[in-house]
C-alpha positions in Angstrom: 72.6 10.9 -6.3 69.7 10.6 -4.8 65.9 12.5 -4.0 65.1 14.3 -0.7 62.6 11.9 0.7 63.0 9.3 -2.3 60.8 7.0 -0.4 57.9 8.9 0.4 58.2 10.5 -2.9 57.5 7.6 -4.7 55.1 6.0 -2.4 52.9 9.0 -3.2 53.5 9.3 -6.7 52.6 5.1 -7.0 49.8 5.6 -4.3 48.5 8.6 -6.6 48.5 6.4 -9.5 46.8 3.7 -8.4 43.9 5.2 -6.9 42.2 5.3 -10.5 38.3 4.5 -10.9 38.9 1.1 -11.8 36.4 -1.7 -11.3 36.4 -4.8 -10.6 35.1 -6.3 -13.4 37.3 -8.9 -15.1 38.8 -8.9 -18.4 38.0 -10.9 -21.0 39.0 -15.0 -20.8 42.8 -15.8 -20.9 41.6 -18.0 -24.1 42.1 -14.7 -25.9 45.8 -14.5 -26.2 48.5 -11.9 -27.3 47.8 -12.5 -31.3 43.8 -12.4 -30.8 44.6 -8.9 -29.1 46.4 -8.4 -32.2 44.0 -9.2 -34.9 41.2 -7.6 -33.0 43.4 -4.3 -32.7 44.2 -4.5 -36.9 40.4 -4.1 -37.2 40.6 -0.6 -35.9 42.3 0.3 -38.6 39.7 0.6 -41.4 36.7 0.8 -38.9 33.6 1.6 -40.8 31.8 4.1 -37.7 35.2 5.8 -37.1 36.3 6.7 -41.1 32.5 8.6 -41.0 33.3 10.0 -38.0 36.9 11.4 -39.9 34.3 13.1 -42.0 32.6 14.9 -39.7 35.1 15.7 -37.8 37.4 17.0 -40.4 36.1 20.7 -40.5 36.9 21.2 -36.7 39.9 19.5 -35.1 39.1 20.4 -32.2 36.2 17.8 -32.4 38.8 15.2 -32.3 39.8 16.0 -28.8 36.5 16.0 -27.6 36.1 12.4 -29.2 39.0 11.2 -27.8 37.8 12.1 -24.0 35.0 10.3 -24.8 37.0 7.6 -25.6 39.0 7.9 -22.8 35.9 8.3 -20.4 33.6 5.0 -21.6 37.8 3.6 -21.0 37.2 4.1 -17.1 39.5 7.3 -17.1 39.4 10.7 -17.4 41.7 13.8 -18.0 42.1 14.2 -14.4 43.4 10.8 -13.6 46.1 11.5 -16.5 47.5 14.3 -14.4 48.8 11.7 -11.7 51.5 10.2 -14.5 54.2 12.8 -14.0 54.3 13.3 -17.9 57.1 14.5 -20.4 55.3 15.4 -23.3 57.5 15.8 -26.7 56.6 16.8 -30.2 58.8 17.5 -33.4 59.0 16.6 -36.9 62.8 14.5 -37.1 64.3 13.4 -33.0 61.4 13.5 -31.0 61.9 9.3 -30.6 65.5 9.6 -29.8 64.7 12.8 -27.5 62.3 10.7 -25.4 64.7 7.6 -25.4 67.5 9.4 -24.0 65.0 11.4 -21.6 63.4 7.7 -20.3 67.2 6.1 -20.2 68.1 9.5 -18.1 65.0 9.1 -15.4 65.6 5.5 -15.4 69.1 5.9 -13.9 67.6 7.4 -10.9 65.8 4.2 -9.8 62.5 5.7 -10.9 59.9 3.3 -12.6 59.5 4.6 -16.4 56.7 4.8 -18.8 57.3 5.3 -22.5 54.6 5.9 -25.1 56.0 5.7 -28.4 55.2 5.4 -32.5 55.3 3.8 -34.6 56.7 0.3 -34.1 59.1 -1.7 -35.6 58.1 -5.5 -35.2 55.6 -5.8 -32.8 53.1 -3.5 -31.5 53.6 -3.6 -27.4 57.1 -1.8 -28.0 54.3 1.4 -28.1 54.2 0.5 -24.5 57.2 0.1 -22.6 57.9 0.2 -18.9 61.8 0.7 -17.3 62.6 0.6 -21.0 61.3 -2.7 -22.1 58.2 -3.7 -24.2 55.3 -4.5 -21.8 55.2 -8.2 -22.2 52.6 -10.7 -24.3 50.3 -11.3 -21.3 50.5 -7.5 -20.0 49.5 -6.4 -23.2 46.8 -9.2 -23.8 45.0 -8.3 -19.9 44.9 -4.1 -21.2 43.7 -4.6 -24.8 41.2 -6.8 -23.6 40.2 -4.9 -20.4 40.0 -1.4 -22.4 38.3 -2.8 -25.9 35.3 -4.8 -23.7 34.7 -1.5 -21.8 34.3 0.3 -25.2 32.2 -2.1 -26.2 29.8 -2.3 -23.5 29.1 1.4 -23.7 29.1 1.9 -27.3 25.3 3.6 -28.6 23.6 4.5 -31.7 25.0 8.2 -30.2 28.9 7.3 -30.1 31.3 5.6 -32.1 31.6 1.8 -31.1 35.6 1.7 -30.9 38.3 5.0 -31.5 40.9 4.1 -34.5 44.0 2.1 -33.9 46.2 4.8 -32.5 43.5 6.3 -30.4 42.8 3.0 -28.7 46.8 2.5 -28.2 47.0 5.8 -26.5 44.3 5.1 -24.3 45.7 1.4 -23.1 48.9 3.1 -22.3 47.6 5.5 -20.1 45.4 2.2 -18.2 49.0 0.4 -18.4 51.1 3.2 -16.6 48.2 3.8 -14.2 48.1 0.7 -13.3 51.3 -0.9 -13.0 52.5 2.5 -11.0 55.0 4.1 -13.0 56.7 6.9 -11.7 56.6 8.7 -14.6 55.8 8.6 -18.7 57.7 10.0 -21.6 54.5 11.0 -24.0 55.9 11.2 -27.7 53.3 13.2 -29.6 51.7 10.9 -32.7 51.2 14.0 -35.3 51.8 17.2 -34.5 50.1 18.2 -31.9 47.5 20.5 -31.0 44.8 18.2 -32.2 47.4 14.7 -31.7 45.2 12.3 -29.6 47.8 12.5 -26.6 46.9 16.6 -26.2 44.4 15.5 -24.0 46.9 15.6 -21.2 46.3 18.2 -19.0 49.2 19.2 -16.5 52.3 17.9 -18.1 55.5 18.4 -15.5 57.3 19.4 -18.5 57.5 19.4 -22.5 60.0 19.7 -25.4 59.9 20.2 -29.2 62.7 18.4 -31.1 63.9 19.6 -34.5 61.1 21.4 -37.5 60.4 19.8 -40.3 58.3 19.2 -43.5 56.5 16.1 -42.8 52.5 15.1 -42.9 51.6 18.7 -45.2 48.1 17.0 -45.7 47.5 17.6 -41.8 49.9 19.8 -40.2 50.2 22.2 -43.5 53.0 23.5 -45.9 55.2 25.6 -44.2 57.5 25.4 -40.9 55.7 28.1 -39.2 52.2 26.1 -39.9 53.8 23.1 -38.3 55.4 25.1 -35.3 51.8 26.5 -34.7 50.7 23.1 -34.8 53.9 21.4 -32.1 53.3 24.8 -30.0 49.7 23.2 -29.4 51.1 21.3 -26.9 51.9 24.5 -24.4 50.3 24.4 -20.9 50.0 27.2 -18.8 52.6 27.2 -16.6 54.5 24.1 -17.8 57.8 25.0 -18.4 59.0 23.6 -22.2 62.0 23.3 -24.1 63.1 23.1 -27.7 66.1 23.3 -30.0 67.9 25.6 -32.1 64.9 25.9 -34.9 64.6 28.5 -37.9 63.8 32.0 -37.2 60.3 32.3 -38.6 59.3 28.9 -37.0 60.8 29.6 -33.7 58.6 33.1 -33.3 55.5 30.9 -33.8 56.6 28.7 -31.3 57.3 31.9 -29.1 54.2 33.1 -29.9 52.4 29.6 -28.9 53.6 30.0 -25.8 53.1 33.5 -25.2 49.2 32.9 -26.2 49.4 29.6 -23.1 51.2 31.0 -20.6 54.0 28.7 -21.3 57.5 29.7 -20.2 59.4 28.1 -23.7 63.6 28.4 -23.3 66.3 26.9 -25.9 68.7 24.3 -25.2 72.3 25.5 -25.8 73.9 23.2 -27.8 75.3 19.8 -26.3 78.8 21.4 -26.1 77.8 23.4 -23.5 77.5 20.5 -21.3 80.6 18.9 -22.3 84.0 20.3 -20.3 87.6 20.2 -20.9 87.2 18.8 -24.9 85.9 15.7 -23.4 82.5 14.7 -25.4 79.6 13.2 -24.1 79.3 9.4 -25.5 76.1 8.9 -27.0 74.2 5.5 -27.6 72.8 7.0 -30.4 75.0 7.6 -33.2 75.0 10.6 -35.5 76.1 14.4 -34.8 72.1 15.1 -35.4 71.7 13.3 -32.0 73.2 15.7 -30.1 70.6 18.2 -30.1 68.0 15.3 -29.1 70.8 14.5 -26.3 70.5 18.3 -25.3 67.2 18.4 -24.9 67.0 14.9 -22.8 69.2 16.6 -20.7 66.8 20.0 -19.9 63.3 17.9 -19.9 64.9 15.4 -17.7 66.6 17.9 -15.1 63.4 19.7 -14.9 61.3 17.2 -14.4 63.5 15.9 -11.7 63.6 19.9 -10.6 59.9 20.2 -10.4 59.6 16.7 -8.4 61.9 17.7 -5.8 65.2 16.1 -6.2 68.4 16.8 -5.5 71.9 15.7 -7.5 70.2 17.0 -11.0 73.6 18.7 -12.1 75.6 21.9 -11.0 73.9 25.0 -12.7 75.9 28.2 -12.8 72.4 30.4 -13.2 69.3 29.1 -13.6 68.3 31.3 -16.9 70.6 33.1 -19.1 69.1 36.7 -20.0 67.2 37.1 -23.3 69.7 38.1 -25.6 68.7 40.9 -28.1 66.8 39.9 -31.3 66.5 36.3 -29.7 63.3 35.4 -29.7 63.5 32.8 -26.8 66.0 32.8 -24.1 68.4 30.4 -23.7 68.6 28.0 -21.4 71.5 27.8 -19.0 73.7 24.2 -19.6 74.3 22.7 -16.3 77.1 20.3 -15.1 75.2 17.3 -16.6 75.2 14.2 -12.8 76.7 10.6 -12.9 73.0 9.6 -13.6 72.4 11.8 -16.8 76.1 10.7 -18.3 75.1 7.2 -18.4 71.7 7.5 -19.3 72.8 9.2 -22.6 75.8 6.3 -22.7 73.1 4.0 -22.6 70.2 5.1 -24.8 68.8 2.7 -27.1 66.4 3.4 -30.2 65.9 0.5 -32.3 65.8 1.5 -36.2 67.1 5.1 -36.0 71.4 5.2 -37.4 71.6 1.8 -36.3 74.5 -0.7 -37.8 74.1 -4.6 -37.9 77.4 -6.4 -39.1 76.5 -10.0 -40.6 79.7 -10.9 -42.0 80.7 -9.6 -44.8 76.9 -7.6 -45.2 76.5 -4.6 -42.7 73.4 -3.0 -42.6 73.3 0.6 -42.0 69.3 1.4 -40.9 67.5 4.5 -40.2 64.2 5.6 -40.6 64.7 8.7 -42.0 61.6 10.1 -43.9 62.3 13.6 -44.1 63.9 16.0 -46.3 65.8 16.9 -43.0 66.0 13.5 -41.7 67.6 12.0 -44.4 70.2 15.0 -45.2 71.5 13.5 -41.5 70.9 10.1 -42.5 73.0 10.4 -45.3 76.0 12.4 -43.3 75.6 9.6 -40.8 76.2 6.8 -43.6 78.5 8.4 -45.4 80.8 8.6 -42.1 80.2 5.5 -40.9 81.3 3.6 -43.9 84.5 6.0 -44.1 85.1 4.4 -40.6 84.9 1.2 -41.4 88.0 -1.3 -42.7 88.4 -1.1 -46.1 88.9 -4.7 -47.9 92.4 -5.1 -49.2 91.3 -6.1 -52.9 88.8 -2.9 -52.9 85.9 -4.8 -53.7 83.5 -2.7 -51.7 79.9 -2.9 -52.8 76.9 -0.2 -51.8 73.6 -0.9 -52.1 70.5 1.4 -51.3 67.2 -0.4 -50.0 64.3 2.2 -50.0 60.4 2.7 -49.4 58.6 5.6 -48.9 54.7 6.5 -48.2 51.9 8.9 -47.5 52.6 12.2 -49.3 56.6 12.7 -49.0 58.0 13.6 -52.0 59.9 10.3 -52.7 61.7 12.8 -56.1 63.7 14.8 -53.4 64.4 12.4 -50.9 66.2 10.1 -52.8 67.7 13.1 -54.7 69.3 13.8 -51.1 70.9 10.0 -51.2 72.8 10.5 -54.8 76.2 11.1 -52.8 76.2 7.7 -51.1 77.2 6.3 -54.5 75.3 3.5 -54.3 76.1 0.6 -56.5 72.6 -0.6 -56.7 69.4 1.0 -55.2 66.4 -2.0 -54.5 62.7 -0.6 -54.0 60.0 -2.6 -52.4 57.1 -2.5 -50.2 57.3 -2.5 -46.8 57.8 -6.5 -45.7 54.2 -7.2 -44.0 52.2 -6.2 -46.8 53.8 -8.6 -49.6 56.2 -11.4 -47.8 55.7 -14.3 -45.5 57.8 -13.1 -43.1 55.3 -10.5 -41.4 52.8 -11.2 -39.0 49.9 -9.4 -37.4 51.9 -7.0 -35.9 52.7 -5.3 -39.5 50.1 -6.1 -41.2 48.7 -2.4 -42.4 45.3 -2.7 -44.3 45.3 1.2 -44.8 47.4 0.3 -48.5 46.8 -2.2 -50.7 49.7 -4.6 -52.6 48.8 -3.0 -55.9 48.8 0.7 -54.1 52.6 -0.4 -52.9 54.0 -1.9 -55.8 52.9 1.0 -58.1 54.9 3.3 -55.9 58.0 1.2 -55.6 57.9 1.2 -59.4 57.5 5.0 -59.3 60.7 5.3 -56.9 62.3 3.8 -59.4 61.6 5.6 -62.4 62.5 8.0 -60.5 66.1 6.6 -58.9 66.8 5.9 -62.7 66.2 9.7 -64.0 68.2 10.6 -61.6 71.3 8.5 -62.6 70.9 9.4 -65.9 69.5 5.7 -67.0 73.1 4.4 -66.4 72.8 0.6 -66.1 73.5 -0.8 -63.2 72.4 1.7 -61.7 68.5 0.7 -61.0 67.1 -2.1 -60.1 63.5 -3.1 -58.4 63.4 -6.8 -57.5 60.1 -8.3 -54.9 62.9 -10.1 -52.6 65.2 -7.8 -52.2 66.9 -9.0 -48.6 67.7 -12.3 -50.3 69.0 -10.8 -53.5 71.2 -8.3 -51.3 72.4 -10.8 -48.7 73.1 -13.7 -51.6 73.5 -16.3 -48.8 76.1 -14.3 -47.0 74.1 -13.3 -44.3 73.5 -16.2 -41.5 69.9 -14.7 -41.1 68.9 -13.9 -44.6 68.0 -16.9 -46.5 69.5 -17.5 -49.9 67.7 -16.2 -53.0 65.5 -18.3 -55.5 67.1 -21.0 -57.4 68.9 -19.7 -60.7 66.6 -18.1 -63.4 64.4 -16.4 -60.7 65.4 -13.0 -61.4 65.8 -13.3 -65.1 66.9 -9.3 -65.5 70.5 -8.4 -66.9 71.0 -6.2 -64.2 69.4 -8.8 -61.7 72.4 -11.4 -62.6 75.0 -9.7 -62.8 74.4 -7.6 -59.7 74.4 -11.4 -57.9 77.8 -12.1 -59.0 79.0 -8.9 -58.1 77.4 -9.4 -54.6 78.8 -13.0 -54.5 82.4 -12.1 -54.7 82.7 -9.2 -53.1 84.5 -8.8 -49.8 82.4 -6.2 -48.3 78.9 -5.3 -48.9 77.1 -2.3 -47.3 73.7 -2.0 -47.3 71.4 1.7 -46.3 67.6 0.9 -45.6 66.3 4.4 -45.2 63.4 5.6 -46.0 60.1 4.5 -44.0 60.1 3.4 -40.6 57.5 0.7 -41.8 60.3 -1.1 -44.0 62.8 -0.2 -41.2 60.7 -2.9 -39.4 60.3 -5.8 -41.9 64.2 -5.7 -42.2 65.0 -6.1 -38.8 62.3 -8.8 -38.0 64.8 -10.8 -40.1 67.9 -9.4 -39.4 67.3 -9.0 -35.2 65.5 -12.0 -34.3 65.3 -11.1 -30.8 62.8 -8.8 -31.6 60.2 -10.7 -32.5 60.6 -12.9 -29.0 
């Protein structure tokens, strides 16, 4: 279906968004290519000015938000021009990436022009930025690094930091990017939680969502659920209708309360089998039953966007609002006939890195970036199912192996606790790729840890992995190549390991054999979206292109 006055619509939403205070004032030379851009934005990451400014700033968050209008105003923006970007703002601790990717495949499916904000990246950083789905290309992201970072610089003073960090700087490109090329609309995925997250500067969102709770990022958001779902609620407006999932009692009341405090109408998405009739089940890109609530909330941020921006053909709805029920603490949202255009969106939905599968022959690799407690509980029901669907080889010689990285302050102990009934065969630690191997590039490069800093905790995973099995042989094994050890030539993309005597440990060789002759070899990277990304520049060439 279509929108009532589709064309006028979007000639004023694309006439809005162009009328930004822009000068005229070219960017830096064309000399200064896409990897310049690149090198130049790595730099951001340990800059001097802004790490004192962390200092200061630490005691009161809500400094951070100030900094970052700052930011945003020496940019050539300010708040107010954000409001023209018709934005979907989402937050959560596990989904919120897979909640925006279904909610952008959705809007796309109505012919509108989508932005997409996202974090972190896999290969290469302009898939932060995409438009209709896609990465913004080289030369699009080369003409808005440069045009953003020489307006920063020209205005920096003794007074003001010189540049914001690396994030902070993304976040303000993308809002020049979708400005300027005239998107419709743009998803907003929240970086850390969210009431003092760099992207809370938006204003007047059209709508928001909060995907699954979790214990992730203690050091910032805090220690409990309902700390974090004080922090997600941060990003209520008054008036702006928002959605979440089914969430734990305690945490869901300080969401309620959140949006009690804001003015913020908050409902729950019934679960996806509300949407669903006569048995049939919606098809999902995404694969994993944890995807349907992230489906389920696509579906309510994307019909009431399209609600709240006039169109028509946004699904049958039988009431608008179910009734509070008693003792629930936010009411429910009614589930709607979901149109042609939502059915395929969630059909379609791609999200590189999250319960993805890659057969190479006789290696399939089974990747998700699962870093949470929660996460990787789904991770592993996802893996465990997937390989019970799978062709068994006639002779039984089925080999599993885990590949695993973890970072920040997660407690690696419990996580891979969680992974024990995949019954791996062999369990590989290692650093993410960029920061050790020849196969990264400036896009990964991550000078916030050092080698030694990485390879002390992938020995610490695992000393860990072999308490866990009870210091069976076999069982653990930590090698600084790990693709090529895995793949042992098999793989077409992976190349074959060192020549004999590289890997001189009992465990190493025999493994190698094992992995030689077996008919089927299944392989989990889990762990840290970081790693997620160093796999699949090897593995998914087309990604680096």
């Amino acid at each position: 279906m279509v929108a009532r006055g589709l064309g006028a619509l979007r000639w004023a939403l694309r006439a809005a968004a162009g009328a930004s205070r822009y000068s005229t004032r070219p960017a830096r030379a064309p000399a200064m290519d896409y990897e310049d851009a690149i090198r130049t934005l790595n730099t951001l990451q340990t800059n001097a000015s802004y790490l004192e400014q962390v200092k200061r700033e630490r005691g009161d968050p809500r400094a951070q938000l100030e900094a970052m209008k700052g930011f945003l105003e020496r940019s050539g923006l300010t708040v107010e021009d954000l409001d023209r970007l018709n934005i979907i703002h989402v937050t959560g601790t596990k989904g919120k990436g897979s909640a925006c990717a279904f909610t952008e495949r959705i809007l796309r499916g109505y012919g509108l022009k989508t932005g997409f904000y996202s974090s972190p990246h896999l290969v290469q950083v302009r898939e932060r930025i995409r438009i209709n789905g896609q990465p913004i290309s080289k030369e699009l992201f080369s003409k808005y690094f440069w045009l953003v970072y020489n307006r920063l610089e020209e205005t920096k003073d003794p007074a003001r930091a010189s540049m914001p960090a690396y994030f902070r700087f993304l976040t303000i490109m993308a809002f020049h990017v979708f400005l300027q090329e005239q998107v419709d609309l743009a998803v907003v995925e929240v970086g850390i939680g969210g009431a003092y997250d760099c992207t809370n500067i938006i204003r007047k969102p059209v709508v928001c969502g909060v995907s699954s709770l979790g214990i992730d990022h203690t050091s910032i958001l805090g220690d409990t659920l309902e700390k974090i779902a004080w922090q997600k609620g941060g990003i209520f407006k008054p008036g702006v209708p928002a959605f979440t999932v089914a969430q734990p009692e305690r945490p869901l009341e300080v969401l309620r309360d959140r949006a009690r405090e804001r003015a913020c109408p908050l409902y729950l998405c019934p679960e996806l089998d509300a949407f669903e009739e006569g048995g049939r089940a919606l098809a999902l890109g995404l694969a994993g039953d944890h995807q349907r609530s992230n489906a389920a909330l696509a579906l309510q941020l994307a019909r009431a966007w399209l609600q709240r921006r006039g169109y028509e053909g946004i699904g049958e709805l039988k009431d608008l609002l179910l009734s509070a029920e008693a003792g629930r603490p936010v009411p429910l949202a009614s589930a709607f006939r979901p149109s042609v255009a939502m059915v395929q969106g969630l059909r379609e939905a791609e999200w590189p890195g999250r319960t993805q599968v890659l057969p190479h022959g006789p290696v399939t690799w089974y990747i998700d970036g699962a870093h949470t407690t929660s996460s990787v509980q789904a991770c592993v029901r996802w893996f465990r199912q997937a390989a019970l669907n799978e062709n068994k080889p006639q002779d039984g010689s089925e080999v599993r192996v885990l590949l695993f990285n973890a970072t920040g302050d997660r407690d690696t102990a419990a996580l891979l606790k969680l992974l024990l009934p995949c019954q791996f065969d062999y369990a590989v630690f290692c650093p993410n790729f960029a920061e050790v191997s020849v196969v990264g590039n400036a896009d990964q490069q991550n000078f916030n840890v050092t080698l030694e800093n990485a390879l002390t905790r992938c020995l610490e995973n695992q000393k860990t992995w072999t308490q866990l099995m009870e210091e069976k042989v076999g069982q653990d094994l930590w090698l600084p190549a790990p693709l090529e050890w895995i793949a042992q030539g098999r793989d077409p993309l992976v190349p074959a390991p060192a020549a004999k005597g590289a890997h001189p440990h009992p465990v190493a060789s025999s493994g190698a054999v094992l992995l030689q002759e077996a008919a089927v070899i299944r392989v989990l990277v889990t762990g840290s979206l970081h790693l997620v990304g160093g796999v699949l520049k090897l593995l998914d060439p087309a990604l680096s292109q």
